[in-house]
C-alpha angles and dihedrals in degrees: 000000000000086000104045085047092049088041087050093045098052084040077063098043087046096053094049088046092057089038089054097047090044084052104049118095120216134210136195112196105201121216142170094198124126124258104250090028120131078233100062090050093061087056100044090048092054082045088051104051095045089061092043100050103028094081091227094303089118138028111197116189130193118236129202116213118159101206124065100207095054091049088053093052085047088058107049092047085056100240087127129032111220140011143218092201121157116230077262100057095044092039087083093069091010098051094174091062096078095067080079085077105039103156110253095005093125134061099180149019094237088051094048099050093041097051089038090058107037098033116015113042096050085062086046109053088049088053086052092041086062097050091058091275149123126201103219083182148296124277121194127244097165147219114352116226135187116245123185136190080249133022102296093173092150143038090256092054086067115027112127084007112130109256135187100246111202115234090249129093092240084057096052087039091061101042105043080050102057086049102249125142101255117211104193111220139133129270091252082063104047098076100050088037080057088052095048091039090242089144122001097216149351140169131289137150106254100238094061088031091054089056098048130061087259083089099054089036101049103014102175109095116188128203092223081138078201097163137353129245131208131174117227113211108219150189136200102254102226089050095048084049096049080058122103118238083253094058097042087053090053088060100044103058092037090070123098123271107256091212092050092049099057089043096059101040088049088050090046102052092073103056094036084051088047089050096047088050087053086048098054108266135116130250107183109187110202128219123245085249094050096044090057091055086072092035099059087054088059106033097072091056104050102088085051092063095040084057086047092055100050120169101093102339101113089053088050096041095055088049095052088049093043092048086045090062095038092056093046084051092056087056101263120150 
């Protein structure tokens, strides 16, 4: 009697614990970023409250890819859930994104971040929605910046020089203005193509650029703040609509707070920038003056390349511009 009621109980036992594992939902959130980068940590403390405050409902793992592209064709086949992928990374199936990064397009943080969250990313997350994702949120990365194997502070410095081209419109825009010799590969290549001497520079915001070889390689970095780059955390959207209310909740309030993020990589820059000087490296800031001088080489070019991109750009475009001047008549420099 004691043993058919032991063997019942563990068939029981047996039975909640398949119906538990069939029941929980699992999630694979997908980064570039560096081990030991204030990056890595946003996505391993989402990674981490969703696991915390979810009961067991849902197991949500960190993934390492280090190319973006093949993260976002991960992605969109569905072999992984959700994504930490920069405008760059996406523009290749959400060609519109990279307008986000347009070289030159902001003057300021505050007018940035205004226009990117009342005008932009409504237009953004419909044009994701149509290629198959859902934008859970943004997350900063911060202000992208040249960087050469020697001091490259003006145009001149690199024209004809190998760069490391992204593979995004607004990349090959920048460079082939300012007059380099643009060599397209993804991020995974640059740092072995800086070792070989395949290219001699490239772009990249400081706080992702100080963790990789790029900084022992090419170790003049130079404050052209020539565009802005953001993360969008997002989700297949077949998988983010298979999700209960409960679950997309969870989510949603697991991801890192955009405000705190930019105020954490702009307070970061500083100390990080202090610590590669001590080390050795260059950190060249630019005047207003100075940094014009590449800007005027780009400008004339930028409604060109939203015509090229076509889809939704010039929608976009024109929010972006109108939010640009509504933020200018509110008072905002």
């Amino acid at each position: 009697m004691l043993m058919r009621n032991l063997l019942k109980l563990t068939c029981i036992s047996l039975a909640l614990c398949g119906e538990l594992a069939m029941a929980q939902t699992n999630i694979r959130v997908a980064s570039t970023a560096r081990p030991g980068s204030i990056l890595m940590n946003y996505v391993d403390e989402m990674v981490s409250k969703v696991n915390m405050n979810s009961n067991g409902a849902v197991k949500a793992e960190r993934l390492f890819i280090q190319s973006e592209q093949e993260m976002t064709s991960q992605l969109v086949r569905g072999r992984i859930e959700m994504a930490n992928v920069s405008y760059t990374g996406i523009s290749a199936l959400v060609p519109e994104a990279a307008l986000l990064n347009m070289p030159f397009l902001w003057k300021s943080d505050e007018e940035r971040d205004y226009v990117t969250d009342n005008h932009a990313l409504p237009i953004l997350k419909r044009t994701f929605e149509a290629k198959g994702l859902y934008i859970v949120g943004l997350v900063e990365i911060g202000w992208a910046d040249v960087f050469c194997k020697t001091a490259c502070l003006t145009p001149a410095d690199v024209k004809g020089m190998k760069v490391r081209v992204a593979p995004a419109v607004t990349s090959k825009l920048f460079w082939s203005s300012v007059g380099a010799n643009g060599v397209q590969m993804p991020v995974s290549e640059l740092f072995p193509g800086l070792q070989s001497g395949l290219v001699d520079g490239g772009d990249l915001p400081f706080t992702y650029y100080v963790t990789t070889p790029a900084a022992q390689s090419a170790p003049h970095y130079v404050m052209t703040r020539h565009l802005h780059q953001a993360y969008t955390l997002v989700i297949n959207k077949a998988s983010w609509d298979k999700l209960s209310s409960d679950h997309q909740k969870l989510l949603l309030n697991a991801r890192p707070d955009l405000a705190r993020t930019r105020k954490e990589i702009a307070e970061s820059e500083k100390p990080q920038m202090a610590a590669f000087r001590a080390k050795g490296g260059f950190v060249h800031e630019l005047s207003a003056a100075q940094r014009d001088v590449w800007a005027k080489l780009v400008e004339p070019h930028q409604q060109k390349l939203v015509d090229e991109i076509g889809g939704q750009s010039g929608a976009l475009w024109a929010a972006i511009q109108k939010g640009k001047q509504e933020f200018s008549a509110r008072g905002g420099k």
